[in-house]
PQR file of N, CA, C, O and H, with PARSE charges and radii, in Angstrom:
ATOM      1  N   UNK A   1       0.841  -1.172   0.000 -0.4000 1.5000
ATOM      2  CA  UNK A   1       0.000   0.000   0.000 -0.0000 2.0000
ATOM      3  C   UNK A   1       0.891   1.242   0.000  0.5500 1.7000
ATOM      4  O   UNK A   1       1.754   1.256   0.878 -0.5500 1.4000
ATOM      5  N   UNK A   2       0.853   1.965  -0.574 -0.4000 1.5000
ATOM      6  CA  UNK A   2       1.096   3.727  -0.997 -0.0000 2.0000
ATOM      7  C   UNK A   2       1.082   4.001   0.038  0.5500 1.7000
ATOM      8  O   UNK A   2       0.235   3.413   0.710 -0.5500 1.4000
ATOM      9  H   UNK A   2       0.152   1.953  -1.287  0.4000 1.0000
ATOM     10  N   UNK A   3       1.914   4.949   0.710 -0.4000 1.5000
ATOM     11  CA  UNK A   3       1.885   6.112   1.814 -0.0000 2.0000
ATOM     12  C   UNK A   3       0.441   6.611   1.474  0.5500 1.7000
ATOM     13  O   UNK A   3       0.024   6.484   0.323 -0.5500 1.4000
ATOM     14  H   UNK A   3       2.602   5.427   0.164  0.4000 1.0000
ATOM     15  N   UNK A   4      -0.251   7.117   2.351 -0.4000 1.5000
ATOM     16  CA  UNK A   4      -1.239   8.371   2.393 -0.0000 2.0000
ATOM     17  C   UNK A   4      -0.457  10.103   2.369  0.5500 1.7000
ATOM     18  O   UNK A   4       0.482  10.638   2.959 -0.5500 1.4000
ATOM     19  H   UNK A   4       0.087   7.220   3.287  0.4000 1.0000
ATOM     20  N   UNK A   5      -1.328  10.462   1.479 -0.4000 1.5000
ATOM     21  CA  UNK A   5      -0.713  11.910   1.086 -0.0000 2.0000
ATOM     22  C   UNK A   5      -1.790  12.929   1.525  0.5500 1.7000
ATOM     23  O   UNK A   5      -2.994  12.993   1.277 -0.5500 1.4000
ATOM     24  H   UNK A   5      -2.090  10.028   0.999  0.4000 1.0000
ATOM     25  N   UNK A   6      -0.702  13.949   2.490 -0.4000 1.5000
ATOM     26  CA  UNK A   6      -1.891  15.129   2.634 -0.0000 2.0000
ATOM     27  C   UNK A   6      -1.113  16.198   2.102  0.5500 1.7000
ATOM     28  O   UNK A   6       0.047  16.567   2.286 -0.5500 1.4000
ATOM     29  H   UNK A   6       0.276  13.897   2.692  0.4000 1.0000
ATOM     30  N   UNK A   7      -2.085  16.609   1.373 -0.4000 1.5000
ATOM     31  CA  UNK A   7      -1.912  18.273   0.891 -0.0000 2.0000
ATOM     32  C   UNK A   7      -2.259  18.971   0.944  0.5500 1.7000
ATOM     33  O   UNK A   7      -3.465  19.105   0.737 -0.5500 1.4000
ATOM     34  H   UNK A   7      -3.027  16.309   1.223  0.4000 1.0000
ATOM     35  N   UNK A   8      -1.342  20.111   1.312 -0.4000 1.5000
ATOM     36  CA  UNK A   8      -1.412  21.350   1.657 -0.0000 2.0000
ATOM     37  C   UNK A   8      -2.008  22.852   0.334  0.5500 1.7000
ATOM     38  O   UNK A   8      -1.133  23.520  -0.218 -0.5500 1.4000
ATOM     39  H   UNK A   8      -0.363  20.002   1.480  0.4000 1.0000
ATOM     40  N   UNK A   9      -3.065  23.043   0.135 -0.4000 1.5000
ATOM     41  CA  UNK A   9      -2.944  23.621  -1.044 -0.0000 2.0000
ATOM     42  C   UNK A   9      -4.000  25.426  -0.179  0.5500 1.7000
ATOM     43  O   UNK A   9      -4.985  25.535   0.551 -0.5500 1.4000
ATOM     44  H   UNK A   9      -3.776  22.501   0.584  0.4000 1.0000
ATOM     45  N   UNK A  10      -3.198  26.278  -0.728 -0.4000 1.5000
ATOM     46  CA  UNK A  10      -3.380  27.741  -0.673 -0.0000 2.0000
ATOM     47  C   UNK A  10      -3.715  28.042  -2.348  0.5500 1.7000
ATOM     48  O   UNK A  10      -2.976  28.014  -3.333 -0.5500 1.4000
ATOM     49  H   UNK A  10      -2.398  26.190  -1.321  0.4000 1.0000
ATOM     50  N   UNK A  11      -5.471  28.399  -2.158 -0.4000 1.5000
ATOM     51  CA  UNK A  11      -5.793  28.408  -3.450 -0.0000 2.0000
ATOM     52  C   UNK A  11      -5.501  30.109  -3.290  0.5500 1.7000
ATOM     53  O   UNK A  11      -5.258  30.376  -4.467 -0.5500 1.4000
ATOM     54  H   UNK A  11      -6.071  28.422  -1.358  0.4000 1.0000
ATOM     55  N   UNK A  12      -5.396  31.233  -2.646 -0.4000 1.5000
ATOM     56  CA  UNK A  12      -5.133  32.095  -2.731 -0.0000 2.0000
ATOM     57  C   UNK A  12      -3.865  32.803  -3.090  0.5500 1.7000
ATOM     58  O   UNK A  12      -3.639  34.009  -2.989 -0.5500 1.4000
ATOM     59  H   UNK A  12      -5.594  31.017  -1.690  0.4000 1.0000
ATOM     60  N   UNK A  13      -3.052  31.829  -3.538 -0.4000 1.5000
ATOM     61  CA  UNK A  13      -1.568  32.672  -4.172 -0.0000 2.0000
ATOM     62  C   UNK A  13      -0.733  31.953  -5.125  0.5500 1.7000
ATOM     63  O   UNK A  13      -1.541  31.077  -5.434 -0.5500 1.4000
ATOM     64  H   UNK A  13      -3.235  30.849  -3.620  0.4000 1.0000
ATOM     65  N   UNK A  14       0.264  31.710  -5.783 -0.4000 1.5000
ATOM     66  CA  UNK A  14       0.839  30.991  -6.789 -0.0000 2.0000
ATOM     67  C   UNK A  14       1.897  30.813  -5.952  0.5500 1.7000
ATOM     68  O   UNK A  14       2.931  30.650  -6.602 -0.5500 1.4000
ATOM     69  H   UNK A  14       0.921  32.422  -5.533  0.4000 1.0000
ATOM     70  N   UNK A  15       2.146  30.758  -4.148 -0.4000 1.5000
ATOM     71  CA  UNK A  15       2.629  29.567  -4.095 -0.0000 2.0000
ATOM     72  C   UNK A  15       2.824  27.830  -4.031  0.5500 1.7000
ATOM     73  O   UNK A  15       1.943  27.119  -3.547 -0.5500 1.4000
ATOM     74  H   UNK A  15       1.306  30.890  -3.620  0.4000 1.0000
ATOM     75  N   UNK A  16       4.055  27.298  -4.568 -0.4000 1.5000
ATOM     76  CA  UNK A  16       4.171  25.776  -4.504 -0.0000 2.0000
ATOM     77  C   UNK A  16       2.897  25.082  -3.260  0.5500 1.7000
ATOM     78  O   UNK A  16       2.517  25.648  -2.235 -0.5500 1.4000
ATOM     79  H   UNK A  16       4.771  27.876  -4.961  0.4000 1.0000
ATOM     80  N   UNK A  17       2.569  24.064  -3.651 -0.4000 1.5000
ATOM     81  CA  UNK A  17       1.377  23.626  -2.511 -0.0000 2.0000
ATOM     82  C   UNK A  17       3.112  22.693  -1.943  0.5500 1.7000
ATOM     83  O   UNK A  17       4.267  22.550  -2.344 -0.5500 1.4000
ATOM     84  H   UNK A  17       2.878  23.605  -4.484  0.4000 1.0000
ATOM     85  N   UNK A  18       2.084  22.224  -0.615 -0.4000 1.5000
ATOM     86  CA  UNK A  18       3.441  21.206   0.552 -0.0000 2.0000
ATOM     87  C   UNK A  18       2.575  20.095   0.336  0.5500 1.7000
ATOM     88  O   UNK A  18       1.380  20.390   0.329 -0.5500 1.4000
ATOM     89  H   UNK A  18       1.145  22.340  -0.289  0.4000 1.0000
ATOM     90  N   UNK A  19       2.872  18.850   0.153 -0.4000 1.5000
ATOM     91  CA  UNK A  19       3.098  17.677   0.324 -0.0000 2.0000
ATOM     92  C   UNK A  19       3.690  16.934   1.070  0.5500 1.7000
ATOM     93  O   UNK A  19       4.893  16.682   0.995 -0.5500 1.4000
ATOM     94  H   UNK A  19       3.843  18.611   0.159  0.4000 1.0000
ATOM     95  N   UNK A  20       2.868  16.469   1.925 -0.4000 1.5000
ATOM     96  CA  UNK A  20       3.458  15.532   3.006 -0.0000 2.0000
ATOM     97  C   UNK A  20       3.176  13.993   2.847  0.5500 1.7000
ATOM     98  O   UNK A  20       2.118  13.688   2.296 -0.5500 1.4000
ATOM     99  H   UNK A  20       1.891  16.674   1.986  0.4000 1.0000
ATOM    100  N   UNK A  21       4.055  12.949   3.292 -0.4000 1.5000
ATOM    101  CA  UNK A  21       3.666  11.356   2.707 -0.0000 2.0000
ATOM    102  C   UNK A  21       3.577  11.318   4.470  0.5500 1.7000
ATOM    103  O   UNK A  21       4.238  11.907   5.326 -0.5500 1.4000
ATOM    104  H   UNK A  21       4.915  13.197   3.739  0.4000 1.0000
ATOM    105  N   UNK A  22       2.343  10.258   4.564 -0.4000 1.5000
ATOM    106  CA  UNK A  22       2.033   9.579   5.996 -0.0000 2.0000
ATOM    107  C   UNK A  22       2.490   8.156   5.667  0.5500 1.7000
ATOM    108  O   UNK A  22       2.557   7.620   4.561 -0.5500 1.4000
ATOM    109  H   UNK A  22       1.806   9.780   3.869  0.4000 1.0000
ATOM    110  N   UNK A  23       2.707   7.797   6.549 -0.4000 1.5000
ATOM    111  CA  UNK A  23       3.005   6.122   6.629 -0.0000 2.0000
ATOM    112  C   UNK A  23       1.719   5.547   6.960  0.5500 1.7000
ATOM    113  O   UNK A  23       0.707   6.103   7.387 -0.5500 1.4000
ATOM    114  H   UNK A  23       2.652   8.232   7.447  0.4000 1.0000
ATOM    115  N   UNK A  24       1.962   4.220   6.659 -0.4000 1.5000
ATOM    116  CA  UNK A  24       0.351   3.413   6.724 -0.0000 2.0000
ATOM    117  C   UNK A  24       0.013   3.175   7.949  0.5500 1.7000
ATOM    118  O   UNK A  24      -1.160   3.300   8.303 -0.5500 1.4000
ATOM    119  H   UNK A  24       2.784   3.769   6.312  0.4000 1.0000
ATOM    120  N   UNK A  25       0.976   2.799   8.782 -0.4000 1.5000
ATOM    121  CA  UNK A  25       1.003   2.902  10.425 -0.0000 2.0000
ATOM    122  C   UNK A  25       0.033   3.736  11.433  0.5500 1.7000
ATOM    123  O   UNK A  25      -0.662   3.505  12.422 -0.5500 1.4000
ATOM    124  H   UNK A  25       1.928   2.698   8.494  0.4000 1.0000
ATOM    125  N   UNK A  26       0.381   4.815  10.631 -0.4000 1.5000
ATOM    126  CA  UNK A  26       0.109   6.209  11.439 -0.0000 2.0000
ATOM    127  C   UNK A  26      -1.468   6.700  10.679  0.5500 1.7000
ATOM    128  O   UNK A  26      -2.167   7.386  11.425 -0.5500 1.4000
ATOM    129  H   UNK A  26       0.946   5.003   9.828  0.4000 1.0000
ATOM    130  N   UNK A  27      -1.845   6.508   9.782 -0.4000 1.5000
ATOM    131  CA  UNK A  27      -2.873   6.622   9.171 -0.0000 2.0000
ATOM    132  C   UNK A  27      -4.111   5.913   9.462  0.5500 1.7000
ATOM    133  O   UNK A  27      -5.296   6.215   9.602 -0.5500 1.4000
ATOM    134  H   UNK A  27      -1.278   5.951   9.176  0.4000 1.0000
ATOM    135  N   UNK A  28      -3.318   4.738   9.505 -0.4000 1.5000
ATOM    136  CA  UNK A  28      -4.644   3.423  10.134 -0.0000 2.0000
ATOM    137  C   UNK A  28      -4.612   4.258  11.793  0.5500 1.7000
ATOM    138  O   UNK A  28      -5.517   5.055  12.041 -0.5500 1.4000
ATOM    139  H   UNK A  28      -2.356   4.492   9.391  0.4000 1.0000
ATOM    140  N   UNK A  29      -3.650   4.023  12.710 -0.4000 1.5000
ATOM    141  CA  UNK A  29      -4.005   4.276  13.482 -0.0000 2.0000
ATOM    142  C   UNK A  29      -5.040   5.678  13.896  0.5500 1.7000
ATOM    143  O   UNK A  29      -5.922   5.682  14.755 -0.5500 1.4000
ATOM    144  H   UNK A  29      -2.915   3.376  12.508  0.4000 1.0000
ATOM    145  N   UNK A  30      -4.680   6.677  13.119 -0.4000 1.5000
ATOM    146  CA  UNK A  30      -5.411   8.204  13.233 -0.0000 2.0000
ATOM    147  C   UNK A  30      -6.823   7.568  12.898  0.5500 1.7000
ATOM    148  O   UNK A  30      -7.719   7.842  13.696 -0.5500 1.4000
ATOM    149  H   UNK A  30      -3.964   6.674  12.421  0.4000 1.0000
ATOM    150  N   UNK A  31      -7.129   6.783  11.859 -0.4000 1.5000
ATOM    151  CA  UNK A  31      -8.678   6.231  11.083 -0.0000 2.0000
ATOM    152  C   UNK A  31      -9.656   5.426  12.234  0.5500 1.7000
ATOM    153  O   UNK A  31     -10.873   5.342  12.393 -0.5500 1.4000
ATOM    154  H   UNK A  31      -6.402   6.561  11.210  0.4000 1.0000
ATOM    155  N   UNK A  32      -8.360   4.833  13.013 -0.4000 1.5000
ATOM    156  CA  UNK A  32      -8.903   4.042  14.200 -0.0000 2.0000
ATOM    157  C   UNK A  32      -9.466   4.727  15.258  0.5500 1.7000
ATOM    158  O   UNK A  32     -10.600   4.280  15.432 -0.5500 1.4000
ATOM    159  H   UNK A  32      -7.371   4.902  12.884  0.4000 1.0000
ATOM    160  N   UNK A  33      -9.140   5.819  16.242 -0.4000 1.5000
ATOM    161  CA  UNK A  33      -8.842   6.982  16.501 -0.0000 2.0000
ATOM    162  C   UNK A  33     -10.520   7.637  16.109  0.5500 1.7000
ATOM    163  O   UNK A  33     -11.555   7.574  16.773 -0.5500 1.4000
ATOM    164  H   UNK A  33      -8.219   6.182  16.101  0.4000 1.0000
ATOM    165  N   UNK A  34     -10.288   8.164  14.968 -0.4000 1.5000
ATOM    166  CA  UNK A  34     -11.680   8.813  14.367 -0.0000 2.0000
ATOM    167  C   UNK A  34     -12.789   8.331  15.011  0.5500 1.7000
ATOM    168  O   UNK A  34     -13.473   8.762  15.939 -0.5500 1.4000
ATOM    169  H   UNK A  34      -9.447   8.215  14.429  0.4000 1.0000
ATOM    170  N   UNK A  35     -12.855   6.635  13.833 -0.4000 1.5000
ATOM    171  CA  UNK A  35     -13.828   5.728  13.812 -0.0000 2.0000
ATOM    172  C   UNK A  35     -14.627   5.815  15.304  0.5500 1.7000
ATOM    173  O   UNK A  35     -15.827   5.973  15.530 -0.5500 1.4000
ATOM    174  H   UNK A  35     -12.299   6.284  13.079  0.4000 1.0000
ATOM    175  N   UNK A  36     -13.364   5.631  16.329 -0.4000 1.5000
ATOM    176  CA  UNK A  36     -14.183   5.100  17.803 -0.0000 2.0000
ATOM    177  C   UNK A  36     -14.702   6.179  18.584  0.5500 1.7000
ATOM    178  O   UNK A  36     -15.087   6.029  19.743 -0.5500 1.4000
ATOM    179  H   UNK A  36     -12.389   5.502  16.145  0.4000 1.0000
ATOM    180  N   UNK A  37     -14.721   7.574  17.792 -0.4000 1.5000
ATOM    181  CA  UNK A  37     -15.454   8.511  18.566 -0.0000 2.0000
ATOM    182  C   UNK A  37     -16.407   9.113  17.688  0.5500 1.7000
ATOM    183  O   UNK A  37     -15.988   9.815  16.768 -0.5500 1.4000
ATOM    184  H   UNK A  37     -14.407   7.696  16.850  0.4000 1.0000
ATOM    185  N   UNK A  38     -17.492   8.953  17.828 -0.4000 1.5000
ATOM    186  CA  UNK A  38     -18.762   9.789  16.983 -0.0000 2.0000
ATOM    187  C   UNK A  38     -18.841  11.247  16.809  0.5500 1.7000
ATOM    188  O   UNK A  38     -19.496  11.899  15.997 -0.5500 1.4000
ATOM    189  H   UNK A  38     -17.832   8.382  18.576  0.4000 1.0000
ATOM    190  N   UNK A  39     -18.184  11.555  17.572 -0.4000 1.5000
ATOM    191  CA  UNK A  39     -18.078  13.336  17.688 -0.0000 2.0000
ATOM    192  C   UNK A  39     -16.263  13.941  16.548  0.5500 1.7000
ATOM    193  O   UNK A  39     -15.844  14.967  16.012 -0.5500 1.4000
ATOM    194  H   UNK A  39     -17.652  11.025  18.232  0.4000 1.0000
ATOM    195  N   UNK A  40     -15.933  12.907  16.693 -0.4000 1.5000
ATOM    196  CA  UNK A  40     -14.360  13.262  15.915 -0.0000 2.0000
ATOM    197  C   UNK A  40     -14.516  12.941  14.382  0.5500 1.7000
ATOM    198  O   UNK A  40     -15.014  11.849  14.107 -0.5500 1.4000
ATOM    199  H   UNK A  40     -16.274  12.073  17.129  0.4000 1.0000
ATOM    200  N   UNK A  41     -14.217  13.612  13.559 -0.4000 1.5000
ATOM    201  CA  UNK A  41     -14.212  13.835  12.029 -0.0000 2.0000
ATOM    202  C   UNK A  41     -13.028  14.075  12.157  0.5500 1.7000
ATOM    203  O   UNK A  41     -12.527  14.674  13.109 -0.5500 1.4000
ATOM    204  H   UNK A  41     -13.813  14.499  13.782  0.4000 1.0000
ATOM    205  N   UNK A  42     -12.197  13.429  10.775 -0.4000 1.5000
ATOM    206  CA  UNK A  42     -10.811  13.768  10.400 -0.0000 2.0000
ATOM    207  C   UNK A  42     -10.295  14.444  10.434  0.5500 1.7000
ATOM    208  O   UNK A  42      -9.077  14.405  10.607 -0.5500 1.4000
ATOM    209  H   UNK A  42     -12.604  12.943  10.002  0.4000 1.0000
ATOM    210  N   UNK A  43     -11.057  15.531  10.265 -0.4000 1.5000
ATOM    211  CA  UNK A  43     -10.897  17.531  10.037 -0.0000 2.0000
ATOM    212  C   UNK A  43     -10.329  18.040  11.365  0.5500 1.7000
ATOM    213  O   UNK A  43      -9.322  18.599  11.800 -0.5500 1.4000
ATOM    214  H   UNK A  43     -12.047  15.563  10.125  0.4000 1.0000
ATOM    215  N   UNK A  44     -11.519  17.545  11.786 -0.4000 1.5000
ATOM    216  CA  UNK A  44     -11.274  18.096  13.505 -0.0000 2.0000
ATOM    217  C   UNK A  44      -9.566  17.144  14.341  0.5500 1.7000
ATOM    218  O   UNK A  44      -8.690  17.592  15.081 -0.5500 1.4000
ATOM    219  H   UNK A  44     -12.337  17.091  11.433  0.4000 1.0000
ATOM    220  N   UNK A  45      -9.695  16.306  13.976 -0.4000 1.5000
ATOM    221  CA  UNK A  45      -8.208  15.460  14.179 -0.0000 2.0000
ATOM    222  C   UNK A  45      -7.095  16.060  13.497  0.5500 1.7000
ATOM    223  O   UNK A  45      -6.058  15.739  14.078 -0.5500 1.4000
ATOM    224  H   UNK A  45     -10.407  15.942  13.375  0.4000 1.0000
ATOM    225  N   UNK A  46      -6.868  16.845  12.442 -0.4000 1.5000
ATOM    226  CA  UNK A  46      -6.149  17.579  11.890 -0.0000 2.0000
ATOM    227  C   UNK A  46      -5.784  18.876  12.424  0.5500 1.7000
ATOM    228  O   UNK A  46      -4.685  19.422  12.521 -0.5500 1.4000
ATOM    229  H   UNK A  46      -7.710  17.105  11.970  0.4000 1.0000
ATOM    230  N   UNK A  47      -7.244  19.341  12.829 -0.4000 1.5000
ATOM    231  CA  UNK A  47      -6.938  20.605  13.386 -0.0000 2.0000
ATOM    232  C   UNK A  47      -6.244  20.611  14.435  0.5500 1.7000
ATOM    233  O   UNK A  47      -5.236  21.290  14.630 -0.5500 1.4000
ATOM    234  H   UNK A  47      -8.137  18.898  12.750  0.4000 1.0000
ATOM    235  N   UNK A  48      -7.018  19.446  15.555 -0.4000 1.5000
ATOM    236  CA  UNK A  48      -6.223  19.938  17.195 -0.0000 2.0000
ATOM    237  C   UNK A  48      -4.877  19.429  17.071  0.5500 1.7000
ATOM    238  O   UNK A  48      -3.985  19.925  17.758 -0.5500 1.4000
ATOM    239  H   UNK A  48      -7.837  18.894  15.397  0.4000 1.0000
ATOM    240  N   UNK A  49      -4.592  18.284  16.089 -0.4000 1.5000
ATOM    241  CA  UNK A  49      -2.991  17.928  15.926 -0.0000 2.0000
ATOM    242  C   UNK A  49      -2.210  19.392  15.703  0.5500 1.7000
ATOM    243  O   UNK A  49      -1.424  19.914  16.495 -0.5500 1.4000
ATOM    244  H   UNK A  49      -5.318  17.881  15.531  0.4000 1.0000
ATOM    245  N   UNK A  50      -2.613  19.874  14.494 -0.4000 1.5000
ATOM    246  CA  UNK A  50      -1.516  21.315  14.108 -0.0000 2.0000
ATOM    247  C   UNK A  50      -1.756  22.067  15.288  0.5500 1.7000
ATOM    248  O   UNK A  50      -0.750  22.439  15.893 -0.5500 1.4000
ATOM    249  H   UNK A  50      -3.251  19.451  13.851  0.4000 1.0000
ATOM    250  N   UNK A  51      -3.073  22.430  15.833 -0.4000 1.5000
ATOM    251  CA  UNK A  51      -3.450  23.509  16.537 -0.0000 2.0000
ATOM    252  C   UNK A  51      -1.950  22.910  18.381  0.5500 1.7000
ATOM    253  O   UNK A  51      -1.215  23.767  18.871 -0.5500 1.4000
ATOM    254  H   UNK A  51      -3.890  22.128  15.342  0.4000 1.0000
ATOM    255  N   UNK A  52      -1.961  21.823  18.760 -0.4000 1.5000
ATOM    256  CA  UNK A  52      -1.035  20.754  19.331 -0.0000 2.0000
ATOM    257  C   UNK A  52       0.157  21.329  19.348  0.5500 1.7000
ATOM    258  O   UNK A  52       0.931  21.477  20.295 -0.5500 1.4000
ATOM    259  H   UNK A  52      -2.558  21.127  18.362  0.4000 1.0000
ATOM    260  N   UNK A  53       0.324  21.872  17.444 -0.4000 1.5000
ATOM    261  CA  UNK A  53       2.076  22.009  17.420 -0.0000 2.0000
ATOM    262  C   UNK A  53       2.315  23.420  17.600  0.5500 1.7000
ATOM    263  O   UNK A  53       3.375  23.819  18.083 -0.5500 1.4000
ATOM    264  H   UNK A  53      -0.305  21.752  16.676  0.4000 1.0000
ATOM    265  N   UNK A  54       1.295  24.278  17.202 -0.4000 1.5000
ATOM    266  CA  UNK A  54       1.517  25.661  17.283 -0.0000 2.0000
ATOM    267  C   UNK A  54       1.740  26.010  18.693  0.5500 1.7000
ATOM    268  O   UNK A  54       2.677  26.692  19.107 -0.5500 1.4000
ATOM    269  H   UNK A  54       0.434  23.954  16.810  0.4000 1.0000
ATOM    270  N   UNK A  55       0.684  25.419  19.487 -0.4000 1.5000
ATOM    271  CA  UNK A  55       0.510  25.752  21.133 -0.0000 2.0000
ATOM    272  C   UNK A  55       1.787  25.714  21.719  0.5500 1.7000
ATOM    273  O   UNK A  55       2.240  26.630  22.405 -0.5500 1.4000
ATOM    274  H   UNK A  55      -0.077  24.864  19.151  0.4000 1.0000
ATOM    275  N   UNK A  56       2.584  24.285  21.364 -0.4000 1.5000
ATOM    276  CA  UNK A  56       3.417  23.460  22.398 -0.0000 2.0000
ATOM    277  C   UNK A  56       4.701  23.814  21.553  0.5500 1.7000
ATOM    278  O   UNK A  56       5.828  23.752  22.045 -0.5500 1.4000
ATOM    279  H   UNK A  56       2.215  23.541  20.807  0.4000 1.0000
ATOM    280  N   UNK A  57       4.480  24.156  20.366 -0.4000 1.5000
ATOM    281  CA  UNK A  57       6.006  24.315  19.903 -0.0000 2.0000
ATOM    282  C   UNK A  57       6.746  23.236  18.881  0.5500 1.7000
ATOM    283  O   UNK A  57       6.078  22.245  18.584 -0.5500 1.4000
ATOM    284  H   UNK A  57       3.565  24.206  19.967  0.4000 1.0000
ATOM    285  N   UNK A  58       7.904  23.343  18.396 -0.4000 1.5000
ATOM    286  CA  UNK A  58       8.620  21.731  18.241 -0.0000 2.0000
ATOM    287  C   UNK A  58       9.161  20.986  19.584  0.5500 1.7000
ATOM    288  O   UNK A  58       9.357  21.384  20.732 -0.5500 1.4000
ATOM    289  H   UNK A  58       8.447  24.148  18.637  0.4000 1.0000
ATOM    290  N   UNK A  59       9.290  19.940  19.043 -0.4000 1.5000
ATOM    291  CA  UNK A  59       9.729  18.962  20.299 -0.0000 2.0000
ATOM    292  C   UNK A  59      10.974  19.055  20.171  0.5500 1.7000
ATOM    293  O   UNK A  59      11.775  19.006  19.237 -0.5500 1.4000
ATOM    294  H   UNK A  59       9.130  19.617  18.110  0.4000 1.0000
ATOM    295  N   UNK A  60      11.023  19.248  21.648 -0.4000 1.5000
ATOM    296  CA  UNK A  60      12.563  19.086  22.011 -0.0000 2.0000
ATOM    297  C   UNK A  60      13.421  18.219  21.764  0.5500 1.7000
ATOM    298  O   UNK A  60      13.039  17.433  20.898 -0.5500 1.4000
ATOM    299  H   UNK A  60      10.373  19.288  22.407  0.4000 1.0000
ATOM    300  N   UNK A  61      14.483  18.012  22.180 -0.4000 1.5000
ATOM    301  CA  UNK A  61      15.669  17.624  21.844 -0.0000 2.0000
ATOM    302  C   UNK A  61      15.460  15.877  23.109  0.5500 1.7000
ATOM    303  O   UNK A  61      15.053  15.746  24.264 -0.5500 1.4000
ATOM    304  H   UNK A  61      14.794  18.650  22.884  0.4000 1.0000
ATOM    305  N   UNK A  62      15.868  15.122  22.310 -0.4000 1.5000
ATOM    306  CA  UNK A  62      15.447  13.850  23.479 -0.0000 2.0000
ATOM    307  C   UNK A  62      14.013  13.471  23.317  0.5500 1.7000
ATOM    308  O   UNK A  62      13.744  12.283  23.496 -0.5500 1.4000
ATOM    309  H   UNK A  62      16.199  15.228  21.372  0.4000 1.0000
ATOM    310  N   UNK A  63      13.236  14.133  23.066 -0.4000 1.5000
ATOM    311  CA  UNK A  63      11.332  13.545  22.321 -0.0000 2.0000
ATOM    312  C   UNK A  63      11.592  12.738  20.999  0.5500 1.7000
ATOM    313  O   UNK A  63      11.834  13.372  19.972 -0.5500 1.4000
ATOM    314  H   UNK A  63      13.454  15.098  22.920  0.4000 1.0000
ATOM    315  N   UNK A  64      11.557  11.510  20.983 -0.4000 1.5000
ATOM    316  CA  UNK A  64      11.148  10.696  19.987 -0.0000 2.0000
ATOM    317  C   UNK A  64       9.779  11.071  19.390  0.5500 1.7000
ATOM    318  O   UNK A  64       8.771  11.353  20.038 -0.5500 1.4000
ATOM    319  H   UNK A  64      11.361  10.995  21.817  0.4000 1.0000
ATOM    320  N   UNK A  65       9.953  11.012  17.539 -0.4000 1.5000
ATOM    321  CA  UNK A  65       8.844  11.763  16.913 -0.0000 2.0000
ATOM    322  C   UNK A  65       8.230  10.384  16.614  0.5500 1.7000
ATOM    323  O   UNK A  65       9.008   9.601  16.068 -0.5500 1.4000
ATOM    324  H   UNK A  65      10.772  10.783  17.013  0.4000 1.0000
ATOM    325  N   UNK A  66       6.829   9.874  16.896 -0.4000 1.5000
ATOM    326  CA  UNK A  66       6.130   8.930  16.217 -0.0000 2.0000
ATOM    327  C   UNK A  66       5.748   8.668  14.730  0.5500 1.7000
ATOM    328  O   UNK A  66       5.076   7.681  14.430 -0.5500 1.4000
ATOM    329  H   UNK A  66       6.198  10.510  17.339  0.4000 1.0000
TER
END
């Protein structure tokens, strides 16, 4: 199976869109995740993840990235 691809696209300017590849790992698990809560949509799992990185920052030095 193909990585899962999310893209980043800004229809408001002629810059390059970002492309990111997910691993299948991490995808199933996020789908799993979703599935078992009726109130969680993908969207919303996207958001509080980024909204996650903005708050808290990058991870430090010694944090293993999943």
């Amino acid at each position: 199976m193909s990585p899962f691809k999310l893209s980043l696209v800004n229809t408001g300017n002629d810059d390059p869109d970002d492309v990111v590849e997910l691993d299948d790992d991490l995808v199933d698990q996020l789908k799993q995740t979703v599935d078992a809560d009726p109130d969680l949509t993908l969207e919303k799992a996207f958001r509080r993840g980024i909204q996650h990185v903005i708050d808290n920052g990058p991870m430090g030095r010694g944090q293993s990235e999943r």
